[in-house]
C-alpha positions in Angstrom: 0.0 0.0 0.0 1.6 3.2 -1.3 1.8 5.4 1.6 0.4 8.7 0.0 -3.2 6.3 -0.3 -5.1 6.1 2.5 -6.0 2.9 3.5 -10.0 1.8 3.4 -11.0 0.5 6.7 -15.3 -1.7 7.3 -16.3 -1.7 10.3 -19.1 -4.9 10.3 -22.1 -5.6 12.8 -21.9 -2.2 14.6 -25.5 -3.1 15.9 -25.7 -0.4 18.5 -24.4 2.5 16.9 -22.1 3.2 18.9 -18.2 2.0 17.5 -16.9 5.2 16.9 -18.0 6.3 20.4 -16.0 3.3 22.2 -12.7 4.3 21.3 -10.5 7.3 20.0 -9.9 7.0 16.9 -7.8 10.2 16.1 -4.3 8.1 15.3 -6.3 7.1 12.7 -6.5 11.0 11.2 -5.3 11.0 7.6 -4.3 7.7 7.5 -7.5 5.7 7.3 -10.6 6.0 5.7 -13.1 4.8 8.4 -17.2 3.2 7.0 -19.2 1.9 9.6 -22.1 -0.7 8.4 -24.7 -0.9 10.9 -26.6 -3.7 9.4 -26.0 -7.7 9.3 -25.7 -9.2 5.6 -25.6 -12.9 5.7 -25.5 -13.4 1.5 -21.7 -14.6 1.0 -22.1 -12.7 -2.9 -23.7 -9.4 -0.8 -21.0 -9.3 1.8 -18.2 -9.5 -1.0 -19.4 -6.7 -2.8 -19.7 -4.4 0.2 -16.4 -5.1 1.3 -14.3 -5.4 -2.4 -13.2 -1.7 -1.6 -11.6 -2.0 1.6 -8.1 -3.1 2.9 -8.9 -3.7 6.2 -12.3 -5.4 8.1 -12.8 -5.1 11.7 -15.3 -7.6 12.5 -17.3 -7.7 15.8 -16.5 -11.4 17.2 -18.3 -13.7 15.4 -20.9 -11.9 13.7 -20.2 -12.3 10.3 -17.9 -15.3 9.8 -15.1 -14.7 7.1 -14.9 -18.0 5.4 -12.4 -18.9 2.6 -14.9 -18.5 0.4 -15.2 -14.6 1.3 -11.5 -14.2 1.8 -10.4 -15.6 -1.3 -12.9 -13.2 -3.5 -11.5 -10.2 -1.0 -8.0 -9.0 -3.3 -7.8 -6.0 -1.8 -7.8 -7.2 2.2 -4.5 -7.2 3.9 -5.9 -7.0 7.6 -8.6 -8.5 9.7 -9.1 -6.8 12.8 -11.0 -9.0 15.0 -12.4 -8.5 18.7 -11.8 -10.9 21.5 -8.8 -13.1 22.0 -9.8 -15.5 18.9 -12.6 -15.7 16.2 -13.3 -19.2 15.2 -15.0 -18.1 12.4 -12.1 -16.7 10.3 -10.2 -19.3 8.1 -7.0 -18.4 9.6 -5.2 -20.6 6.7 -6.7 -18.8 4.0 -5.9 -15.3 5.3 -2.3 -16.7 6.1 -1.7 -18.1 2.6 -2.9 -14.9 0.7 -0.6 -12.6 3.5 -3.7 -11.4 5.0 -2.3 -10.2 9.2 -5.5 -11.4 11.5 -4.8 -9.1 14.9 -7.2 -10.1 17.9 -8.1 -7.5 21.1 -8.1 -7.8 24.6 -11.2 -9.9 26.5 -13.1 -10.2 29.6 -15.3 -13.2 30.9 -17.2 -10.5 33.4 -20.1 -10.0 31.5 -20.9 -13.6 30.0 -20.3 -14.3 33.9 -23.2 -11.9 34.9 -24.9 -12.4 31.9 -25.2 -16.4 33.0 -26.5 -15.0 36.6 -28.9 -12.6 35.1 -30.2 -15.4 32.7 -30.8 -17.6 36.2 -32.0 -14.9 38.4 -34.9 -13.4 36.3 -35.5 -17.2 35.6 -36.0 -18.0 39.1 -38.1 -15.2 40.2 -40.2 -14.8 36.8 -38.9 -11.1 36.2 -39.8 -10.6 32.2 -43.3 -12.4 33.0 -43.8 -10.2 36.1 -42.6 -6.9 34.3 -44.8 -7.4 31.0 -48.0 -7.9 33.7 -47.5 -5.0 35.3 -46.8 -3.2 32.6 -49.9 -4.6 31.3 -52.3 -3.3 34.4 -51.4 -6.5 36.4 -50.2 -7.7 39.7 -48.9 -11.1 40.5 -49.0 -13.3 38.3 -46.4 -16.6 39.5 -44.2 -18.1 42.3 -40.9 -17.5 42.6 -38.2 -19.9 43.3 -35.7 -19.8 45.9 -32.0 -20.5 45.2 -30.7 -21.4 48.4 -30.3 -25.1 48.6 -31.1 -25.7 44.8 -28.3 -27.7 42.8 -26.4 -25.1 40.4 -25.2 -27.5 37.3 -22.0 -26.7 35.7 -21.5 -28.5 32.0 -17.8 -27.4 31.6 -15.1 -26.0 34.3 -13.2 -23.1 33.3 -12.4 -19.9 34.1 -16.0 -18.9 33.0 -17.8 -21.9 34.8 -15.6 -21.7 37.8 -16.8 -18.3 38.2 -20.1 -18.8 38.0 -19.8 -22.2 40.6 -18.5 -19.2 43.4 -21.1 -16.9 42.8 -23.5 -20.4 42.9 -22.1 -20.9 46.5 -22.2 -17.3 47.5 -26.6 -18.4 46.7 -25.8 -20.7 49.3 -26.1 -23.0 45.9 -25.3 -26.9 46.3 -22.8 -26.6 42.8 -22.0 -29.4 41.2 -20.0 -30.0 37.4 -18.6 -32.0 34.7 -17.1 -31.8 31.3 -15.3 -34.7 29.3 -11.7 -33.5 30.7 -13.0 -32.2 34.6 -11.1 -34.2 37.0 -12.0 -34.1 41.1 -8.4 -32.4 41.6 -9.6 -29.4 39.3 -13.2 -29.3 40.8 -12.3 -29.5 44.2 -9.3 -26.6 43.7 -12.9 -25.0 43.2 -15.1 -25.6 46.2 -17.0 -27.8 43.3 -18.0 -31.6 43.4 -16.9 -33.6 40.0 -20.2 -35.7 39.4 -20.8 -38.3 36.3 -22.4 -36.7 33.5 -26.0 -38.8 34.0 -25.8 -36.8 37.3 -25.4 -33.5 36.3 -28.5 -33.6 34.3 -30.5 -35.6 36.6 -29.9 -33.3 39.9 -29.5 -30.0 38.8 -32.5 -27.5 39.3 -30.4 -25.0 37.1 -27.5 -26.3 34.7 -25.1 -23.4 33.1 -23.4 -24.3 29.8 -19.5 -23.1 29.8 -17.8 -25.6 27.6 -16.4 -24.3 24.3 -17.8 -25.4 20.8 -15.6 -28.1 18.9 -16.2 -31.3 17.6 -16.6 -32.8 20.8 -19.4 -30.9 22.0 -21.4 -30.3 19.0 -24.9 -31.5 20.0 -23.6 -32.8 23.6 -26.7 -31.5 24.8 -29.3 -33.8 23.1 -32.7 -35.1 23.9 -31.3 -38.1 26.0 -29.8 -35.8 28.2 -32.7 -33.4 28.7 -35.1 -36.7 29.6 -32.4 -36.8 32.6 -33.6 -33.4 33.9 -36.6 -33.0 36.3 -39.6 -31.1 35.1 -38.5 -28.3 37.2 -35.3 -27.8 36.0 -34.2 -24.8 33.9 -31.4 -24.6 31.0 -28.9 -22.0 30.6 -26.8 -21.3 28.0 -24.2 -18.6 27.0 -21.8 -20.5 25.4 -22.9 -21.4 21.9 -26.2 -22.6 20.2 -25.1 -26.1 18.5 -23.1 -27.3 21.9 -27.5 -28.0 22.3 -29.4 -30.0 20.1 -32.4 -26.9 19.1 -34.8 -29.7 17.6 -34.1 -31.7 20.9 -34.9 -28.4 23.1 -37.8 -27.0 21.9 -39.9 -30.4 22.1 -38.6 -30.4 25.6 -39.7 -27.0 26.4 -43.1 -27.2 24.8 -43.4 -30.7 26.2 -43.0 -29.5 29.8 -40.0 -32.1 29.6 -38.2 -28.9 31.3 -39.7 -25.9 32.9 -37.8 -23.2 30.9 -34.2 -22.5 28.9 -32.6 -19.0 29.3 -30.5 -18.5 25.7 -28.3 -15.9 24.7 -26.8 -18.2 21.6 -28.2 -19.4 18.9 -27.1 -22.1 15.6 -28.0 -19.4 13.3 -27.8 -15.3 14.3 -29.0 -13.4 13.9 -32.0 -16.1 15.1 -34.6 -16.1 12.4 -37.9 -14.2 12.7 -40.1 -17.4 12.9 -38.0 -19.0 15.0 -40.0 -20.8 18.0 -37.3 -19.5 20.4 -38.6 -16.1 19.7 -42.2 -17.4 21.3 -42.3 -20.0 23.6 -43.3 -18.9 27.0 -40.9 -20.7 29.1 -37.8 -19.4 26.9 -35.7 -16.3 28.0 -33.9 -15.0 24.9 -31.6 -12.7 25.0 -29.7 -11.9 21.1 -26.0 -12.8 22.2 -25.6 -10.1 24.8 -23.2 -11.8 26.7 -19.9 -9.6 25.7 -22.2 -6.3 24.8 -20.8 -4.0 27.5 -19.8 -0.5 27.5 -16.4 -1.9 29.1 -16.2 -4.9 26.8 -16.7 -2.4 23.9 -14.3 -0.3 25.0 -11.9 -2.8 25.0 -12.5 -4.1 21.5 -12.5 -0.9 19.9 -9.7 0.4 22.2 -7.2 -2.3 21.1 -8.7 -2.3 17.2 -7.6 0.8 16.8 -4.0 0.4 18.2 -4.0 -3.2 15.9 -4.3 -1.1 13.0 -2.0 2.1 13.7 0.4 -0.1 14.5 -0.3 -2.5 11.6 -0.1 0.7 9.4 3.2 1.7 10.9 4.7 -1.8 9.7 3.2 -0.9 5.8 5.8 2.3 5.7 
């Protein structure tokens, strides 16, 4: 890139508006060219064409997935500026074997950790039911349930899940866990009891998902493993939509299999309009909120900006 051009940077999936805002981008000042795209395009042949012109793309986490497909048909890209420590969905061969530099940001687990607990929470005491019947001239309209005492399920033990097993205990939670690699060593270096998997879905009144997608987890919440759970258990998850089978999940919610799911991630996002997640009753859906914080923002955009500045300082 000649160094009298200014270089053409797309910012993707800036939902909220608010991008520009998050960070300073004055080093950027007669250097860059800066478009912001608001919107979501999920057509591979749509999203080529809006970003043909542009050297770099910084892309919001995994919002819109840069395949080989894209990245071959993309001549002009030499960077990718993603958010968060990794992006699973960027072919990181194909950007490395057409030169393309993929830079990450700083992260925080915080707000999926408190997104999890404010999934549970409103759960447990019927806040979006309560709110929408008071809102609609109402009063009460359900029983709460207490947490002290209830079994807190962990599916997966890491930083994420080990923080929400503490706050589980500071509910005066009984918090128990597994994964396919949780040993007792690692549970109990946690104040957390190791139980077989049959267990964990059998016992728990609320059972968090922390366990990253791969291979191994695809579908590792299926319908056998919901007919474990007791009617009154509730489903949590803020990790990602295919680590649960959707098929397998709805018939258990609308069968009364399980009382209720709260969901912040979905197989396809944005979800689709007719999707029955959008509906049922005993489903609290939230559209991938988990990292959406001022902080988290801040952060992202923070770091994108010095990812490209000093990106650009390595073209001259």
């Amino acid at each position: 890139m000649a160094t009298s051009s200014l270089a053409k940077i797309a910012i993707l999936d800036d939902y909220q508006s608010v991008a520009l805002d998050m960070a300073d981008w004055s080093p950027l000042e007669g250097r860059a060219e800066i478009t912001v795209f608001h919107d979501h395009l999920m057509e591979v042949d749509r999203l080529v064409d809006r970003l043909k012109p542009f050297d770099v793309v910084s892309v919001m986490r995994e919002r819109t997935p840069l395949s080989r497909t894209i990245i071959e048909r993309l001549p002009r890209l030499k960077l990718i500026a993603s958010t968060g420590a990794g992006n699973a969905s960027i072919d990181l061969d194909a950007a490395a074997e057409r030169g393309i530099k993929v830079m990450n940001t700083g992260y925080s687990s915080t707000p999926a950790i408190e997104l999890a607990w404010a999934l549970i929470l409103a759960m447990a005491r019927n806040i979006s039911s309560e709110n929408q019947s008071l809102r609609e001239g109402g009063w009460q309209t359900a029983l709460g349930t207490e947490l002290a005492g209830k079994t807190l399920g962990i599916l997966g033990l890491g930083h994420i899940g080990s923080a929400v097993g503490v706050i589980g205990r500071a509910f005066r939670m009984n918090v128990i866990a597994w994964s396919q690699n949780l040993t007792n060593e690692r549970a109990e270096s946690k104040g957390i009891l190791r139980v077989e998997k049959d267990v964990l879905f059998s016992t728990s009144d609320f059972l968090s998902i922390h366990v990253r997608l791969s291979e191994r987890t695809h579908g590792l919440v299926g319908a056998a493993e919901l007919a474990q759970m007791k009617p009154t258990s509730r489903i949590v998850n803020t990790s990602r939509g295919p680590i649960v089978d959707t098929a397998a999940l709805i018939d258990a919610l609308q069968s009364g299999q399980i009382a209720g799911a709260g969901i912040d991630v979905y197989d396809t996002e944005p979800l689709e309009l007719t999707h029955p997640l959008r509906t049922l009753r005993n489903v609290l859906a939230t559209p991938h909120i988990g990292y959406v914080t001022r902080e988290m923002y801040q952060t992202f955009y923070g770091d994108t900006v010095r990812n490209i500045v000093e990106w650009l300082d390595n073209q001259l």
